[in-house]
C-alpha positions as CSV (number, residue, x, y, z in Angstrom):
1,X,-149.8,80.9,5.4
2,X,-151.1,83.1,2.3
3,X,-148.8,81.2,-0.2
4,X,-151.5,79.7,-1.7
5,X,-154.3,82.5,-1.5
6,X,-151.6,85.3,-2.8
7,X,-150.5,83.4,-6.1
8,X,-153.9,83.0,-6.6
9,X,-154.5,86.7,-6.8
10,X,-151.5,87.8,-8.4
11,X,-152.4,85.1,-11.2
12,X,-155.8,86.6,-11.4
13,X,-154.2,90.1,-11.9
14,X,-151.6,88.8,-14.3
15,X,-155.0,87.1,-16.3
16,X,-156.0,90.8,-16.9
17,X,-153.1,92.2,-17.4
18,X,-152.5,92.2,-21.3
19,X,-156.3,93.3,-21.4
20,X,-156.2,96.9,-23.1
21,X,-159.7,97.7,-22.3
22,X,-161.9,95.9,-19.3
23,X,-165.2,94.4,-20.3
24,X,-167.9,93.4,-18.0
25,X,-167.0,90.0,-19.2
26,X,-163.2,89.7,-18.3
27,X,-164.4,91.5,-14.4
28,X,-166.7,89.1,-13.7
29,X,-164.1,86.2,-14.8
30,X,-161.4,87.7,-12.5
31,X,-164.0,88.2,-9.5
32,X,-165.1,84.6,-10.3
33,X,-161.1,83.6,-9.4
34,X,-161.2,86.2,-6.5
35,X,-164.0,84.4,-4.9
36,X,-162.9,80.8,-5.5
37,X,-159.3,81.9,-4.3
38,X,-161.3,83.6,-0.9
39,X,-163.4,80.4,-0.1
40,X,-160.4,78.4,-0.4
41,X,-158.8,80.3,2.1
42,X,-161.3,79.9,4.7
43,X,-163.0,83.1,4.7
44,X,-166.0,83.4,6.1
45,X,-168.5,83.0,3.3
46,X,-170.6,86.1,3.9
47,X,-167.5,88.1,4.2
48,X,-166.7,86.8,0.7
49,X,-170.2,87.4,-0.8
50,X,-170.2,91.0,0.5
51,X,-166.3,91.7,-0.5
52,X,-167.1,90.6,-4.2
53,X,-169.8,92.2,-4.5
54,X,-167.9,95.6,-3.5
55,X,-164.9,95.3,-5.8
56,X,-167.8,94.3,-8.6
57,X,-169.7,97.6,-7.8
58,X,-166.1,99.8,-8.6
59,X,-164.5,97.8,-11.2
60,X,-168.1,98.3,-13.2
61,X,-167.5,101.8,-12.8
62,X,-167.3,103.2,-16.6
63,X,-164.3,105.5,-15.4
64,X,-162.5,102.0,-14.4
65,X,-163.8,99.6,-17.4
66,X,-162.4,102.7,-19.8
67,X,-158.7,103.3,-17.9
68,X,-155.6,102.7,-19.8
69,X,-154.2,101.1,-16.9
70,X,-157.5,98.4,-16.1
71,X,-155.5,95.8,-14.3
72,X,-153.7,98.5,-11.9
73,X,-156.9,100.0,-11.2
74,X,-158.6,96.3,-10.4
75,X,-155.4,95.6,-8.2
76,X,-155.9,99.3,-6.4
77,X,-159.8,98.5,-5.8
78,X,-158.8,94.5,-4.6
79,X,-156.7,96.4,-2.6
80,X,-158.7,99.0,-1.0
81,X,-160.9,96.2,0.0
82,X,-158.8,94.1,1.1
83,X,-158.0,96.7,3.4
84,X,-161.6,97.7,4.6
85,X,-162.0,94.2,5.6
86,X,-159.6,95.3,8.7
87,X,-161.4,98.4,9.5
88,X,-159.5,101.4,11.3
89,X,-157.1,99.3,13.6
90,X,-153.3,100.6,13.4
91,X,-152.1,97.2,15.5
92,X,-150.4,97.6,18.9
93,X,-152.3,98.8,22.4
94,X,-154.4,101.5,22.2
95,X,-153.5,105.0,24.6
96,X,-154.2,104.2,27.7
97,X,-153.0,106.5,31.0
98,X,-153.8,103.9,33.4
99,X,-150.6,102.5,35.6
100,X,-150.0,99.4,35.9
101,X,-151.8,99.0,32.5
102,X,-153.2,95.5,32.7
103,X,-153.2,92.9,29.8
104,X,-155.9,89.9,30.3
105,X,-154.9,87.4,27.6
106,X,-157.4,85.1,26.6
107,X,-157.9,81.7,24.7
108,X,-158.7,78.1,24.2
109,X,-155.6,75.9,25.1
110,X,-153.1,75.1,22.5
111,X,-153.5,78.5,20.8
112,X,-150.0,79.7,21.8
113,X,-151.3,81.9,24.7
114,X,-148.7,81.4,27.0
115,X,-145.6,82.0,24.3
116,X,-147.7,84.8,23.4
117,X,-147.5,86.2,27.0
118,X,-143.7,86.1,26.4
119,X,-143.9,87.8,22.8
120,X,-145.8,90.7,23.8
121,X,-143.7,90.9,27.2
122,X,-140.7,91.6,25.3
123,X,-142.1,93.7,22.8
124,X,-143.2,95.9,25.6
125,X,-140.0,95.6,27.1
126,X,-138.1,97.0,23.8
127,X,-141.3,99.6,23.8
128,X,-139.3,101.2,27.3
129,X,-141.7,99.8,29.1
130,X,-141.4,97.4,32.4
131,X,-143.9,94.5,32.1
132,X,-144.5,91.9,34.7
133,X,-146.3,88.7,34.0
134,X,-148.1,86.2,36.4
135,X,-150.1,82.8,34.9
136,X,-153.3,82.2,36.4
137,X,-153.4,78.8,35.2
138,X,-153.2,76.4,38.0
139,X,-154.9,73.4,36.4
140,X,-152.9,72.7,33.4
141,X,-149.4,70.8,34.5
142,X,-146.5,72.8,34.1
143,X,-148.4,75.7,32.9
144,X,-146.9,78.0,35.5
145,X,-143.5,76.8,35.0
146,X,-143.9,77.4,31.6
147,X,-144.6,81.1,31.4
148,X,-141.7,81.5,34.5
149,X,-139.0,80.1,31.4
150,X,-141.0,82.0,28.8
151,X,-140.4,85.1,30.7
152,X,-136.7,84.6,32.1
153,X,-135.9,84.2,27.9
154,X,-137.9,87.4,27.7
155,X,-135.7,88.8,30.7
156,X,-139.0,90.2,32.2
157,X,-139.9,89.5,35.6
158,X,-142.9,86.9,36.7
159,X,-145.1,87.1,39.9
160,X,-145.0,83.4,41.3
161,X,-146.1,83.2,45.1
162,X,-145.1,79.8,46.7
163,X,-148.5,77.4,47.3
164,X,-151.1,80.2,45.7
165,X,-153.3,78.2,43.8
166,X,-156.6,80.5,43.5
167,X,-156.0,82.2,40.2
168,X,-158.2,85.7,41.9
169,X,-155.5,86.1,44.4
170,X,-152.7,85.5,41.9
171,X,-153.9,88.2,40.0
172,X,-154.2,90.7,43.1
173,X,-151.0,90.1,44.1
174,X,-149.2,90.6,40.6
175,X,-151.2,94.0,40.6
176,X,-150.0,94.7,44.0
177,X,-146.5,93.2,43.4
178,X,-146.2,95.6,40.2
179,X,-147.0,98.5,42.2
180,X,-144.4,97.8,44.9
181,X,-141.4,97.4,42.0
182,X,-142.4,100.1,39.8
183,X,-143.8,97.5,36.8
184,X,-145.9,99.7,34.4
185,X,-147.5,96.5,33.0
186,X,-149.2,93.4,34.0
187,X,-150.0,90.8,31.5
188,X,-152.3,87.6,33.1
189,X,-151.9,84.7,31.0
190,X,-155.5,83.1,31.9
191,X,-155.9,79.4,31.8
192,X,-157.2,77.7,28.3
193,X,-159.7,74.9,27.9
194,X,-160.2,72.6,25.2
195,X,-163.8,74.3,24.4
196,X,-165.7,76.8,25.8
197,X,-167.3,76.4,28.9
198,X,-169.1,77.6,32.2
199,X,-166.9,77.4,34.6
200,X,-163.8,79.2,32.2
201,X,-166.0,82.0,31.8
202,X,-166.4,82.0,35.7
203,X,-163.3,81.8,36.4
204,X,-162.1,84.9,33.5
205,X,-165.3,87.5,35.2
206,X,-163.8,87.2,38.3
207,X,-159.9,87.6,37.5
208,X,-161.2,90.3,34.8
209,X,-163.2,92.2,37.8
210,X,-160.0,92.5,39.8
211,X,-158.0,93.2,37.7
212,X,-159.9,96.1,35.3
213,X,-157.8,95.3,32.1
214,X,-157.0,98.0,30.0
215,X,-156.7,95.1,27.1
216,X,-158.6,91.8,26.4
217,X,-156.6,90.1,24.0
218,X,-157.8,87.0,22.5
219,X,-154.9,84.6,21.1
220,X,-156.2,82.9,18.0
221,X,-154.3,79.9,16.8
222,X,-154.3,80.6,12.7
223,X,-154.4,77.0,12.1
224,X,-157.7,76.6,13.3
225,X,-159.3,78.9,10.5
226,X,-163.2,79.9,11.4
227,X,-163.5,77.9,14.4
228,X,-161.0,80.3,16.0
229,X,-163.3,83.1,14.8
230,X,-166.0,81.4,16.3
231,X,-164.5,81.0,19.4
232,X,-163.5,84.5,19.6
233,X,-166.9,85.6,18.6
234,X,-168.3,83.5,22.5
235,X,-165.2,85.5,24.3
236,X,-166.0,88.3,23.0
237,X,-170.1,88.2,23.6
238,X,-169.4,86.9,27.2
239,X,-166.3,89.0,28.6
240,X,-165.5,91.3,26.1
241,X,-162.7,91.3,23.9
242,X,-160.8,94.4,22.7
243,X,-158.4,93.1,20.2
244,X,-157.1,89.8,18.1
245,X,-153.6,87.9,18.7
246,X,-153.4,85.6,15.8
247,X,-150.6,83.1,16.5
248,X,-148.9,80.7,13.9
249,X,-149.7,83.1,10.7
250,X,-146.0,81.2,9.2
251,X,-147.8,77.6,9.3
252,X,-150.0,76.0,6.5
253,X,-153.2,77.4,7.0
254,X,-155.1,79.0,4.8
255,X,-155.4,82.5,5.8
256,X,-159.1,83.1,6.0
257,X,-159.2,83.6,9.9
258,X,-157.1,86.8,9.1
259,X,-159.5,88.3,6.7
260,X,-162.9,87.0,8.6
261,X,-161.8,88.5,11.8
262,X,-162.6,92.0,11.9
263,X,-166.1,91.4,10.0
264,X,-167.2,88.6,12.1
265,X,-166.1,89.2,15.7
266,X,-166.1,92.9,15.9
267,X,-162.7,93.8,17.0
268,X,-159.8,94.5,15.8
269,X,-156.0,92.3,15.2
270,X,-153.9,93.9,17.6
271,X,-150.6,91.8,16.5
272,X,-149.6,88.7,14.7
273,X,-147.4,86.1,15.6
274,X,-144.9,84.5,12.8
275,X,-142.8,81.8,14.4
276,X,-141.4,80.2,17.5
277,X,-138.6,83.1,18.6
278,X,-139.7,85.6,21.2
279,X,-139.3,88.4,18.9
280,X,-141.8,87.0,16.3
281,X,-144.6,89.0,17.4
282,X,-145.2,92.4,15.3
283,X,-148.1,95.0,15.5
284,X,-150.7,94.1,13.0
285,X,-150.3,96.5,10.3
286,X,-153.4,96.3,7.5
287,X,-151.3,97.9,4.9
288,X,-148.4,96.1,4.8
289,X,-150.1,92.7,5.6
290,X,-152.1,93.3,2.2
291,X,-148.8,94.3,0.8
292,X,-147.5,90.8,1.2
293,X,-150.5,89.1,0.3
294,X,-150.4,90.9,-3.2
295,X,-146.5,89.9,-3.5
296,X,-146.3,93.9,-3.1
297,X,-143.8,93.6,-0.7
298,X,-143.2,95.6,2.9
299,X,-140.3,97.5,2.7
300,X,-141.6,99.5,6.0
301,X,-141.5,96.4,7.9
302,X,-138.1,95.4,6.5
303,X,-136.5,98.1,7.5
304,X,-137.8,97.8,11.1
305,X,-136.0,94.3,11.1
306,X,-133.0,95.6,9.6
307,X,-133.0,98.2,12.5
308,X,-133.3,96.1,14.8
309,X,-130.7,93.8,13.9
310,X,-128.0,95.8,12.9
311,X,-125.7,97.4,15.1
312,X,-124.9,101.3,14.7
313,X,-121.4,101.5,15.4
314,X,-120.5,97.9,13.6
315,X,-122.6,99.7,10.9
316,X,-120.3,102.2,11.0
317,X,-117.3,100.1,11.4
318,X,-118.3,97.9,7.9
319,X,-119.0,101.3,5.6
320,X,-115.2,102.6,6.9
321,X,-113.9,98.8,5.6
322,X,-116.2,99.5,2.6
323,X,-114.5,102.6,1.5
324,X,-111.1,101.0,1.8
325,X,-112.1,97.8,0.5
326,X,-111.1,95.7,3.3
327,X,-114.0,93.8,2.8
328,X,-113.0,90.2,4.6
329,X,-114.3,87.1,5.2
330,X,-115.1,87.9,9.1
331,X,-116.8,90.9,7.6
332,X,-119.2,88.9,5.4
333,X,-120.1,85.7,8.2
334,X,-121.2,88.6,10.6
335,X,-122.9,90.1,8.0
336,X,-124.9,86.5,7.4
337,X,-125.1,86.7,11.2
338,X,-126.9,90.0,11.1
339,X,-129.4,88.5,8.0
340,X,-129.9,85.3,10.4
341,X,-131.3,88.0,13.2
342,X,-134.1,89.4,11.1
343,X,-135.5,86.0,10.3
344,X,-135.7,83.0,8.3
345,X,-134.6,84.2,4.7
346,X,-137.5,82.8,2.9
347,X,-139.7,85.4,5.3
348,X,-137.1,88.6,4.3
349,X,-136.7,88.0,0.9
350,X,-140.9,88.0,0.7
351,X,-140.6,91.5,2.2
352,X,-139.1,92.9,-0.8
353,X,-141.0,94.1,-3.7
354,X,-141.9,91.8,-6.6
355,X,-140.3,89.3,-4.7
356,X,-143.4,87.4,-4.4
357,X,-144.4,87.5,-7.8
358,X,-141.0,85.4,-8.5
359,X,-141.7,81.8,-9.4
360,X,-138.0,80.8,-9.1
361,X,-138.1,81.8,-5.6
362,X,-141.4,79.4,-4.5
363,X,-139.6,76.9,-6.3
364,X,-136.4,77.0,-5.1
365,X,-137.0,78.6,-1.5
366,X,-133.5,79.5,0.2
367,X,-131.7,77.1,1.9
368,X,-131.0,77.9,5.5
369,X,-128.7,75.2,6.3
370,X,-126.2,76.7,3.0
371,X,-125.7,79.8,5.4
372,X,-124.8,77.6,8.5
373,X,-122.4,75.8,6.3
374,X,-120.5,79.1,4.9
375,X,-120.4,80.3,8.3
376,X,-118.9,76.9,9.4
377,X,-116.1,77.4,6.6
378,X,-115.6,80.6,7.6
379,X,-115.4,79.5,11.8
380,X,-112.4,76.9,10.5
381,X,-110.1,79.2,9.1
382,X,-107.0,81.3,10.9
383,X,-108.3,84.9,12.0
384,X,-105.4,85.6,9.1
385,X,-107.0,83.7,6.7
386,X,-110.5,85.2,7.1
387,X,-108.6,88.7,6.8
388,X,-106.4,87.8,4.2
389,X,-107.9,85.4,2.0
390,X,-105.4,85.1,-0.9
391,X,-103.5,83.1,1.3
392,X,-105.5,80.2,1.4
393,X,-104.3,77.8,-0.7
394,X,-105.0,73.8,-1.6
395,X,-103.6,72.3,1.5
396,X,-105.2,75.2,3.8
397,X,-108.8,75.0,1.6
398,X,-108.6,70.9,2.7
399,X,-107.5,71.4,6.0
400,X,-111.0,74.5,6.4
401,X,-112.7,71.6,4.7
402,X,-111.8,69.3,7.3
403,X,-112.2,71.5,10.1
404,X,-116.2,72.9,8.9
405,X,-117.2,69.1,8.0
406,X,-117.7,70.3,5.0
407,X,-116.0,69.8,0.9
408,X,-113.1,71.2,-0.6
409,X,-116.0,72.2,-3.6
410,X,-117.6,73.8,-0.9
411,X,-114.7,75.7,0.5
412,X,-114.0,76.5,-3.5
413,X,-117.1,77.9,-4.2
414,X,-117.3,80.2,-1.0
415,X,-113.9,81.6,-2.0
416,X,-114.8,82.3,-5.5
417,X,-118.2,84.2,-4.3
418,X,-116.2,86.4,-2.0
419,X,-114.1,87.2,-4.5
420,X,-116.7,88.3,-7.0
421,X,-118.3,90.3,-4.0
422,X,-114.9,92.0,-3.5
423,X,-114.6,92.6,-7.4
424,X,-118.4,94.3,-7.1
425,X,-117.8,96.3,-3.6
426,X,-114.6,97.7,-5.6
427,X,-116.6,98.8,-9.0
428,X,-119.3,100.5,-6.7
429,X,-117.0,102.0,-4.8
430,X,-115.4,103.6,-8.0
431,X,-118.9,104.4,-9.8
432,X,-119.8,106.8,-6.9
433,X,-116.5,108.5,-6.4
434,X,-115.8,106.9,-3.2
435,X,-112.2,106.4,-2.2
436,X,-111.3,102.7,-2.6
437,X,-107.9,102.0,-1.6
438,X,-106.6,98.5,-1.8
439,X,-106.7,97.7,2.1
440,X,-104.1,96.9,4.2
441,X,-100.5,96.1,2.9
442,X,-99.1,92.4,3.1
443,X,-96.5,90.9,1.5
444,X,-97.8,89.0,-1.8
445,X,-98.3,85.8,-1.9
446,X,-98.8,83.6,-4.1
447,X,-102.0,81.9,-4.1
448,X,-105.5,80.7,-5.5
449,X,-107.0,84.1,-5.6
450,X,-104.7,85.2,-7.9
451,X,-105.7,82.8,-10.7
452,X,-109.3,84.2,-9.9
453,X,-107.6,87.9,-11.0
């Protein structure tokens, strides 16, 4: 969603970049693309008047205008900024030593409250934690179906009494159904409306007065730019809100509900949501969400995914194969299996440094399908071809081809990449002293792969 806001920055930096010396003249032309880049985003106009008029104040700063680095310092003080505009929140739930901790989430309908319930569910669940949810919702068709799938993907458990339709004693009986099963947390996925009214607010006092939630979260759909703001600001004011849930930051909005938030409604983002899958919900982080915006990368969070995706002892398993350079094609498609599990690639590849500065990469954005495919090629062959590949020769490459639905080019090409990546693995291997050995002994054949030699 900040596609559009962060190449507008980073060509605003690049602008000032060949600039030896700052001049009062080349600031005020930058803060002039700043602000236009800001308002196009959808932040909220005062935010964007007071934010400019900061970063003006400390890029007029003598000690700034005379640096030999001007454009790193303007980028630093953007950044600062940038990261004032969030205030002190570090994301997540804040300490809280009451058991079962109860989570109130709150919203208009079609913000992505229920999925939400889900999301945070399971991150709670990988947290140790032993969440329970219940839906309070009894107006909306399906809605209490809905969050009963939503949780059993989450593998959580749900509070649904047969024929309770008062959404009061739905709630009581979720608090005292957690207490009898030893659930930690509750989360109440309130029901939505289409706009803010009376009888919702009602309706939220009373389950909110029952239940005494450690957390009010408010889901805000990103796509609706200020009017979620507004809307939060009303939730806020008339129950009380005590942090942010910003759902569908991947889609095309513009980015300014992010940045308006904090100084509008009062409260922090607690976490952001960044796609369909249940595990596309991550504590808001300020730092590294500027990060990206600035095409700075977020190595922190990448890592995190990386973690979280790869297995230990298969980790341990590939370095041994490494060493020995036994690299094989069943090695590399659970490799791409492993990528696949951290996200959509577009989405990693932006977490790198510099990354985002790349205008290849916007242009030519990687091509999800082109990983199905190898792994498709790779699926058709003989576990002895994907462990020996030099065996694979024309009629075998035509019979994979066959088999993946795919061309004998295509076939081709993978082969010759995974040679290249053996060819590599081998030279690194020898660069840093490791012992690379030449893998398991077969009896030569001869094949395609040894042309490629």
């Amino acid at each position: 969603m900040f596609d559009t806001l962060s190449n507008r920055l980073q060509d605003t930096f690049r602008s000032i970049r060949g600039e030896t010396r700052l001049t009062e003249t080349s600031v005020e032309t930058a803060l002039r693309e700043i602000r236009l880049a800001l308002v196009e985003a959808d932040v909220n106009v005062q935010v964007v008047k007071a934010f400019v008029d900061r970063v003006r104040d400390r890029a007029m700063d003598q000690a700034v205008l005379k640096s030999l680095t001007p454009s790193q310092q303007v980028v630093k003080i953007v950044r600062d900024e940038l990261l004032a505009l969030f205030g002190d929140a570090t994301g997540g739930l804040v300490e809280t030593t009451a058991r079962p901790r109860v989570i109130l989430m709150l919203g208009l309908q079609g913000s992505g409250k229920t999925t939400t319930t889900g999301k945070l569910a399971r991150w709670l669940k990988k947290q140790g934690r032993h969440p329970l949810v219940v839906s309070t919702d009894v107006r909306r068709p399906a809605a209490i179906q809905q969050l009963a799938v939503v949780a059993g993907q989450a593998g959580v458990r749900v509070h649904d009494p047969a024929g309770e339709m008062d959404p009061v004693a739905r709630t009581r009986g979720a608090l005292q159904e957690a207490k009898n099963v030893g659930a930690d947390v509750v989360i109440v996925d309130t029901a939505g409306r289409l706009h803010i009214d009376d009888e919702l607010m009602v309706e939220l006092l009373a389950i909110r007065d029952v239940a005494g939630p450690s957390d009010l979260l408010y889901v805000a759909d990103a796509m609706t730019g200020q009017d979620a703001i507004k809307s939060a600001g009303e939730f806020h004011r008339q129950i009380g809100v005590t942090g942010v849930v910003l759902s569908k930051i991947d889609g095309d909005a513009r980015g300014g509900a992010a940045l308006s938030v904090v100084s509008v409604v009062g409260v922090p983002i607690a976490f952001v949501g960044a796609g369909e899958r249940l595990e596309d919900l991550e504590a808001f982080h300020a730092d590294r969400f500027v990060s990206r915006m600035l095409g700075m990368g977020d190595v922190l969070s990448l890592i995190e995914k990386a973690e979280e995706a790869i297995d230990e002892g298969e980790a341990a398993r590939l370095e041994e194969k490494l060493r020995r350079n036994a690299f094989s094609l069943g090695d590399f498609r659970d490799q791409l299996r492993t990528i696949r599990k951290m996200g959509p690639l577009e989405h990693v590849l932006k977490l790198l440094p510099g990354m985002g500065q790349m205008k290849d990469l916007a242009a030519n954005k990687p091509d999800e399908k082109s990983l199905g495919r190898i792994e498709a090629i790779i699926n058709a062959m003989t576990p002895e071809e994907r462990e020996h590949a030099e065996i694979i020769d024309g009629s075998r490459r035509k019979r994979v081809a066959r088999g993946s639905g795919t061309s004998v080019e295509d076939v081709n090409r993978l082969l010759k990449q995974y040679a290249e990546m053996r060819k590599m693995l081998k030279m690194v291997g020898q660069m840093t002293g490791q012992p690379v050995g030449p893998g398991p002994k077969k009896k030569k054949r001869k094949g395609p792969f040894s042309l490629m030699r």
